[in-house]
Every structure is written in structure tokens, then in C-alpha cells.
TORNU-80741 format. One record per residue (C-alpha): x, y, z. Coordinates in steps of 0.001 Angstrom, whole numbers, plus 500000, padded with zeros to 6 digits. Example, Ala and Ser with C-alpha at 12.3 -4.5 7.8 and 13.67 -1.06 7.14 Angstrom:
REM TORNU-80741
[rec [512300; 495500; 507800]]
[rec [513670; 498940; 507140]]
//
This chain:
REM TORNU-80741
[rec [808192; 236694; 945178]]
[rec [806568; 233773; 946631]]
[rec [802187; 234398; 945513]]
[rec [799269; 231787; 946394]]
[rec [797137; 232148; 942775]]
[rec [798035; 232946; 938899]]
[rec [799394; 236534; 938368]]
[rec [797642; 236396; 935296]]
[rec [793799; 234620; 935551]]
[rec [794368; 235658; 939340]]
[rec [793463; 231725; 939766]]
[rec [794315; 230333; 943419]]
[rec [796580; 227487; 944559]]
[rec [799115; 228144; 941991]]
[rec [802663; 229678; 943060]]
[rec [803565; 230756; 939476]]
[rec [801688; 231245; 935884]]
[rec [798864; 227892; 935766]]
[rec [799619; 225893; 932890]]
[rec [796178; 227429; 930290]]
[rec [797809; 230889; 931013]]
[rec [801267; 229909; 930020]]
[rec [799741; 228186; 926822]]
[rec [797958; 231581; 926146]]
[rec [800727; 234118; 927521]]
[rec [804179; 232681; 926840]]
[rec [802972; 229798; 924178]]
[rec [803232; 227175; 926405]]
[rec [806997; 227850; 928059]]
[rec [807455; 226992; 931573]]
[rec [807892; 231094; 931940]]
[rec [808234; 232001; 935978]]
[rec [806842; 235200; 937090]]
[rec [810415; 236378; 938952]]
[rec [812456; 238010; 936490]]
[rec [816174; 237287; 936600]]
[rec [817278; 241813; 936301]]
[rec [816468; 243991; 938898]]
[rec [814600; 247505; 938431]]
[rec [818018; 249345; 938720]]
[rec [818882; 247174; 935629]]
[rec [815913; 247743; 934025]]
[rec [816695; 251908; 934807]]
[rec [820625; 251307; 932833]]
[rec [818626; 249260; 929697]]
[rec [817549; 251571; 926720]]
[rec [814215; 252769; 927754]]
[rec [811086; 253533; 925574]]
[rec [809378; 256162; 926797]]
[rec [805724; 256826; 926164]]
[rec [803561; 259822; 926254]]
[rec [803031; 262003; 929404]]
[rec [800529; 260053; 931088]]
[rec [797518; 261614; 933576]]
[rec [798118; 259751; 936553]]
[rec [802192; 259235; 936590]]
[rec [804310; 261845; 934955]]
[rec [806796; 260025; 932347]]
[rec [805512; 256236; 931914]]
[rec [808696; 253915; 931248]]
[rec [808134; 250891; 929381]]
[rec [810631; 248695; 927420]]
[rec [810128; 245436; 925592]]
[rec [810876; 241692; 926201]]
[rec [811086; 238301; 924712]]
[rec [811491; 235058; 925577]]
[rec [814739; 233287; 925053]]
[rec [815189; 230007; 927035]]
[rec [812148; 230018; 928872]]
[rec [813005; 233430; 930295]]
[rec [811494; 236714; 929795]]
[rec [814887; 239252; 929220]]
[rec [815051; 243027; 928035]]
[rec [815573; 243800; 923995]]
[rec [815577; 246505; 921895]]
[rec [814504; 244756; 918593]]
[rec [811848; 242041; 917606]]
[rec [809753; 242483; 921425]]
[rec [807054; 240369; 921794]]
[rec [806238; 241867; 925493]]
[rec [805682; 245222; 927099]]
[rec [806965; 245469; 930269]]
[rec [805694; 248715; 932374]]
[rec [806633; 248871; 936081]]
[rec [805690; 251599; 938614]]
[rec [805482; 254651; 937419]]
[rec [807275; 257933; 938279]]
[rec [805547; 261218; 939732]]
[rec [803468; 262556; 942279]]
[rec [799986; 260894; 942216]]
[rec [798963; 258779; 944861]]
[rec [799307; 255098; 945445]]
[rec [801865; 254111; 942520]]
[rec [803179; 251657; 943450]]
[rec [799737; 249681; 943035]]
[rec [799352; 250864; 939266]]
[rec [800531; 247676; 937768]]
[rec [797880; 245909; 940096]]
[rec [795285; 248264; 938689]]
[rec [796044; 248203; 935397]]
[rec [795941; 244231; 935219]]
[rec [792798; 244051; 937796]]
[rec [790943; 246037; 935007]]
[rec [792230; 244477; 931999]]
[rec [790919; 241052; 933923]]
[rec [787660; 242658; 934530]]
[rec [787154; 243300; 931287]]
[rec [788469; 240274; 929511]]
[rec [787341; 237846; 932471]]
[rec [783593; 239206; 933364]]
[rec [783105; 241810; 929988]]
[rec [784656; 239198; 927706]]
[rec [786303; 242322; 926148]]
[rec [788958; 241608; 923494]]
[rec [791935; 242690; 925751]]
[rec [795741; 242331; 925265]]
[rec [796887; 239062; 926985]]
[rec [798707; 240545; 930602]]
[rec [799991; 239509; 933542]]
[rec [801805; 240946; 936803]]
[rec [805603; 239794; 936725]]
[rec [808263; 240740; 939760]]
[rec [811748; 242205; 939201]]
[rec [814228; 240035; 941130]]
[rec [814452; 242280; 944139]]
[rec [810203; 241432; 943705]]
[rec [809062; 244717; 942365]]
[rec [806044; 244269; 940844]]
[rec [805409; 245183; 937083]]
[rec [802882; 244582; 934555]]
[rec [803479; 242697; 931529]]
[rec [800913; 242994; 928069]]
[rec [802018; 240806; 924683]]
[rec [802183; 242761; 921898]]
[rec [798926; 242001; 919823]]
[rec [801286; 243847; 916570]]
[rec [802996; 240745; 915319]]
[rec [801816; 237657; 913454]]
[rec [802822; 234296; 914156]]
[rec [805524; 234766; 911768]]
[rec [807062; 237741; 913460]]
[rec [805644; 240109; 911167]]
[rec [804129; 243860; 911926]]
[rec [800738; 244250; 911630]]
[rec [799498; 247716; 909896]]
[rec [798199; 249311; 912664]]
[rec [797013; 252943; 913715]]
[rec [795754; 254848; 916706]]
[rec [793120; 257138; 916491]]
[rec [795387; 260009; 917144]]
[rec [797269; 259067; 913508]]
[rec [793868; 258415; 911925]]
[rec [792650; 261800; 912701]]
[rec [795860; 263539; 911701]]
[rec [796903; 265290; 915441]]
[rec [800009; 265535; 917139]]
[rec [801304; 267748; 919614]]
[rec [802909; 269791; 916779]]
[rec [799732; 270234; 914940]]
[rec [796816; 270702; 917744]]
[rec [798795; 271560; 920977]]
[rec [799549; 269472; 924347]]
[rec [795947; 268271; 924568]]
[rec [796010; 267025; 921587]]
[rec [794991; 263118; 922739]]
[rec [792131; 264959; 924605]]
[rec [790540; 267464; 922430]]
[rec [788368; 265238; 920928]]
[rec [785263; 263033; 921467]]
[rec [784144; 260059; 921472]]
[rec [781649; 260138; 918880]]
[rec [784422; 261660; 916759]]
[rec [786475; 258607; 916915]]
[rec [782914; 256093; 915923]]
[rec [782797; 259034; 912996]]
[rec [786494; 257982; 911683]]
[rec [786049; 254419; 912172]]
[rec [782725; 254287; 910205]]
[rec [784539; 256225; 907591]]
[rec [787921; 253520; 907634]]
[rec [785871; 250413; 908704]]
[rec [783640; 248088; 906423]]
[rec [781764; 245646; 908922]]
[rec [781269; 249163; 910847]]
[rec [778050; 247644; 912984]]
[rec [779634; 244870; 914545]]
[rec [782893; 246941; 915472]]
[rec [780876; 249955; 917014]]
[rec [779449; 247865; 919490]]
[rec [782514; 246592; 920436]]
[rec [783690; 250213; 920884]]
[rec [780383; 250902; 923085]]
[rec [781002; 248653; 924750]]
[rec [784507; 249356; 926275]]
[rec [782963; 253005; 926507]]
[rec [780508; 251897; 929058]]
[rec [783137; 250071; 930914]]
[rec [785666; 252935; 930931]]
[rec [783160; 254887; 932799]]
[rec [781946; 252241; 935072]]
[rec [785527; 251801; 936126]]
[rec [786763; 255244; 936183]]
[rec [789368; 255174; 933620]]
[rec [789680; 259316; 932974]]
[rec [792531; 258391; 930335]]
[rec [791668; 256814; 927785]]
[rec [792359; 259522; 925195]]
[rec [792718; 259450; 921529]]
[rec [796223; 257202; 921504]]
[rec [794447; 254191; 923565]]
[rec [792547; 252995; 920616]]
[rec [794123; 251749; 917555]]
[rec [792886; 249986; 914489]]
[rec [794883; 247401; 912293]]
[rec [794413; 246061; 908710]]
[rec [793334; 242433; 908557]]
[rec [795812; 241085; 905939]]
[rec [793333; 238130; 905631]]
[rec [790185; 240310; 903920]]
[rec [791960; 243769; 903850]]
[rec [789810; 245194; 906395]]
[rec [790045; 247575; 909298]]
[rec [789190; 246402; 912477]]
[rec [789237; 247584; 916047]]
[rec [792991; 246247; 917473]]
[rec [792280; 244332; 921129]]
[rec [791985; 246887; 923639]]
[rec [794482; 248249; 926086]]
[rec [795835; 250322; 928844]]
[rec [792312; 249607; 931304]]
[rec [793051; 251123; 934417]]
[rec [790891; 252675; 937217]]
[rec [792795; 256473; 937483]]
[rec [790483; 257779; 940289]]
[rec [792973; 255819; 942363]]
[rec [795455; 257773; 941676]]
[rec [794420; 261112; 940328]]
[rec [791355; 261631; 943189]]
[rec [788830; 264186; 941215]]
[rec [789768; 262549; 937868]]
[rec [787398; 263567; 934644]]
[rec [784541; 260508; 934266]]
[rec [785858; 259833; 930983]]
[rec [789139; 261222; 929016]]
[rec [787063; 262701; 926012]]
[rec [783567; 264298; 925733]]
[rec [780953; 261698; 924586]]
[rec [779634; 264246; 922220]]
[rec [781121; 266430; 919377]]
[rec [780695; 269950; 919055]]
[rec [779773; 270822; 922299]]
[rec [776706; 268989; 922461]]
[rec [774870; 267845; 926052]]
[rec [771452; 266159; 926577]]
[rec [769048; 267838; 929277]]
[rec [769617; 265197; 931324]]
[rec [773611; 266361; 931924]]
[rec [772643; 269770; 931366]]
[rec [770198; 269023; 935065]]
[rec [773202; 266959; 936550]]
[rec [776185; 267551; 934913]]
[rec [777426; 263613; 935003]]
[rec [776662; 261277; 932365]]
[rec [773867; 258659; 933253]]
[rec [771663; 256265; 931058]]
[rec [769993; 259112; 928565]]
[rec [773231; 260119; 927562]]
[rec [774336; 256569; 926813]]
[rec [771474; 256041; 924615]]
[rec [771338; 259296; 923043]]
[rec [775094; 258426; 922134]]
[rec [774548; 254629; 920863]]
[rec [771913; 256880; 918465]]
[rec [774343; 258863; 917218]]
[rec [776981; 256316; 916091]]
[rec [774464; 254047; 914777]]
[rec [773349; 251424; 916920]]
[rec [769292; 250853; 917536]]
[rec [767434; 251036; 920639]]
[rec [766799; 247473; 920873]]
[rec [770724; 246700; 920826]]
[rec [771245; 249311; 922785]]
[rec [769307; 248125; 925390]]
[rec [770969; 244454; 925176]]
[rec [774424; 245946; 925305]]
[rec [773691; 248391; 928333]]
[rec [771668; 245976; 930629]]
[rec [774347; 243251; 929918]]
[rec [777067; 245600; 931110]]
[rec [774802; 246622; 934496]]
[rec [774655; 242836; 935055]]
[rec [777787; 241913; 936392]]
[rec [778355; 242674; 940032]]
[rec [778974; 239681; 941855]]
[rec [781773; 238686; 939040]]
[rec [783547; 242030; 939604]]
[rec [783174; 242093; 943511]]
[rec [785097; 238527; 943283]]
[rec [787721; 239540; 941380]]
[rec [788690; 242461; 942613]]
[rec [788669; 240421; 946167]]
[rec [791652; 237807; 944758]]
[rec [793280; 240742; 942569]]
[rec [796857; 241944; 944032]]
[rec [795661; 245386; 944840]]
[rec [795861; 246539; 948539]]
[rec [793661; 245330; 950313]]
[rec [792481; 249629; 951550]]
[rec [792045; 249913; 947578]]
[rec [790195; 246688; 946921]]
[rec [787468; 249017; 948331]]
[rec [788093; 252173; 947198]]
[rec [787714; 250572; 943468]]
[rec [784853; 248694; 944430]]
[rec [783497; 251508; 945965]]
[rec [783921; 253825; 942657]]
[rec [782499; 251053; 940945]]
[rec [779098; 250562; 942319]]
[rec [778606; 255402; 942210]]
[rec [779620; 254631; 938699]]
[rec [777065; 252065; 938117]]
[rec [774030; 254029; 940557]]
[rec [774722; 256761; 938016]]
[rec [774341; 254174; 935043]]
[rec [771074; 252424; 936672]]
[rec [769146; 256176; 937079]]
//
């Protein structure tokens, strides 16, 4: 697949990986972006499937590593996630692997949100796929402890039913990691943070499962893992939910959603209250995240998305942050 910038930093004049990205991604391996197995290979491999997913039915993934320079299926010791277009019948899925790393650049690249390293990579007959490296391992090959937040709060399908990712809140989850993590201050804000930016870029599924935690072997802490699985689904899923969990436990709602029924900048603050954070960092954290237009206008504009949906997420983007600016 012959490309004109990075398909990870989205960088132009490069026709494969530049070289900071390959020192970041692959650890400094001349890795291409064309993999050497097609999609129908891919298909025959032994497949790891995931949970039902929102926007695409059944969400195959599998895992890679690199042997040789080149990035080829395994089923043990994967240091890569490889997840190509989805199955099912949402629209426009065969541009989920753009969205998904658009938004993970956003964030990481403009938010300078902790996200898993990612990149777009092409099956041979130039399928596109996205790529994340497993943030799970140490340097020495080991597995990090790590959780999600549907393990730390004890639900499963078994237990609390189908919606089991989704019958929760978000000020639930702050509530278990302020219970499970000492420097609790600094890591809520992170978590605010990526709250704010799920909403300003639409991501309706980012449930229970898409945040994790891991023990720092180091000090023997919990801390928030890097984050993952960024996507805009109003793409795909037209009508999607704002946000994949309530804000607020038990049913609560400020006066201002109660007169409006969408989320805007008195529930944000009446939330940062709630799991702890002052108004004056409140204010630093939200402004900050309303500040950033130009950056995300230009990246979408080199991102690999069709060029229709360049402005369709655009367009989501700027409701989402009217909403957030009222």
C-alpha cells in the first residue's frame, strides 16, 4: 500500500513508519507497514475474540510479534494487537481502524493523554488494520498485574446480566480507584481528563472493560494502565449514547441536564466535585481541554479517514465542544 506520511504520527513525506516512530513502536526495527499474510490468512489463524462490541458485532483481534524485522501472527508471548475491520451491520466499517487510530492520535498528539503506542498497518492484499503494543509486558517479557474495572468491581455477564460493562457510572469507577489507588489525586485527573475527551469525541463505548489499572512492581502501587480503545462511535452507530456510562451514581442529574437533558459544563464540574478534585483544578483541566481546536482540525485533515468523514468527525466535534463551552 503505497501512503505519502507516517501511519503512525500521521507525519508527511514518509512512505513507511519515520524513523522516532519505529524507535518508539517496533524498538527501533526497520518494521514496514505491509504485512507479508493476507486477511483470509489472518481469518484461518487462531483468533481471539473480544467482547460484543457497540458499533461492530464480534470484534476479531489476534496478537503479533516481531521476528526478523517483520510483524507475523502468534498465539503466545504477543507484543502487538492487531484488530482489522470489523464484522456487522453499522455503517462505515471499513474506516474503524482509521478512527480508532485518528483518536488515539488526538489524544496522545494534542491531549498528551497516556495512550497505547498504535499505528495503521495493511494486510498484503492492503487492507487496512490497526495495530496497539501491548502496554502488559516489561522489558523483560514479563506480565504486568493488571485489572479492568469490570474485575475490580466484581461483574461479569454471569453475575449482573448482558449490560454488565454498562450498568455502571463513572463516578463509580473514581469511587473504586480511590479505594485501590494511593497517589489517588494525581490519577483522578488523569481519569477526568480522558472523560472530557470521550465526550468531546463521541466515544459512546467506553464501558467498564476500557479502563484497567496495573500494579507498579517498582513502589507496589496501583495506577491507571495507558488508555485505550479511543474511537469516535457516532460514525458508526448514528444516535449513539454521549458517553457509555452515566456520569453520576444512583440516578443522580444536576438541573442543568434535568432543563436539557445533555451533559454541558455544570455537570462537568459538579462531577470533578464529587470525585475529589477542586474548583480551581477543575477549571485548569476543563479550559485546557476547550483549547485545542486548531491542533485537532489539522490532524484529523492528514488522518487516513475518508475524506466525507474527516467532516462528519470534525463536525461532531465542534456540537460536542458548543455543548462543553455553554
Amino acid at each position: 500500500m503505497k501512503i505519502e506520511r507516517c501511519p503512525a504520527c500521521l507525519k508527511p513525506g514518509f512512505e513507511t513508519y519515520c524513523n522516532p516512530c519505529l524507535k518508539k513502536i517496533f524498538d527501533g526495527k526497520k518494521v514496514n507497514h505491509q504485512l507479508e499474510f493476507t486477511r483470509p490468512e489472518f481469518n484461518f489463524a487462531k483468533l481471539e475474540r473480544s467482547d460484543r462490541l457497540s458499533i461492530s458485532g464480534i470484534q476479531i483481534k489476534h496478537s503479533l510479534k516481531l521476528e526478523n524485522n517483520k510483524l507475523v501472527l502468534t498465539e503466545k508471548d504477543g507484543e502487538y494487537i492487531l484488530k482489522p475491520i470489523p464484522g456487522g451491520v453499522f455503517k462505515n466499517l471499513d474506516q474503524v481502524p482509521y478512527n480508532e487510530h485518528l483518536t488515539m492520535r488526538i489524544a496522545s498528539q494534542v491531549y498528551k493523554i497516556d495512550t497505547a503506542l498504535n499505528a495503521i498497518v495493511y494486510f498484503a492484499d492492503d487492507e487496512p488494520a490497526y495495530i496497539a503494543k501491548r502496554f502488559d509486558r516489561t522489558k523483560e517479557g514479563r506480565k504486568t498485574l493488571q485489572e479492568d474495572f469490570a474485575q475490580i468491581a466484581g461483574r461479569t455477564e454471569e453475575t449482573n446480566g448482558q449490560n454488565y460493562k454498562y450498568d455502571f457510572s463513572y463516578e463509580e469507577i473514581a469511587e473504586l480507584m480511590n479505594k485501590h489507588i494511593k497517589p489517588y489525586r494525581i490519577e483522578v485527573e488523569k481519569y477526568f481528563r480522558v472523560i472530557i475527551f470521550n465526550y468531546l469525541f463521541s466515544n459512546g463505548d467506553a464501558h467498564l472493560k476500557n479502563f484497567s489499572l496495573y500494579r507498579n512492581e517498582e513502589y507496589g502501587d496501583y495506577l491507571l494502565t495507558k488508555f485505550y480503545d479511543l474511537l469516535n462511535t457516532s460514525i458508526h452507530v448514528p444516535g449513539e449514547s454521549d458517553l457509555a456510562l452515566d456520569l453520576f451514581k444512583d440516578n443522580f442529574e444536576t438541573d442543568a441536564y434535568k432543563s436539557g437533558s445533555k451533559y454541558t459544563k455544570p455537570d462537568f464540574k459538579v462531577f470533578s466535585k464529587r470525585i475529589g478534585i477542586n474548583k480551581n483544578r477543575f477549571a485548569k483541566i476543563y479550559d485546557a481541554m476547550l483549547d485545542k481546536t486548531k491542533q485537532v482540525k489539522k490532524i484529523i485533515d492528514v488522518s487516513f479517514l475518508r475524506d466525507d468523514l474527516k467532516e462528519v468527525y470534525y463536525e461532531s466535534y465542534k456540537n460536542k465542544l458548543e455543548r462543553l463551552r455553554s
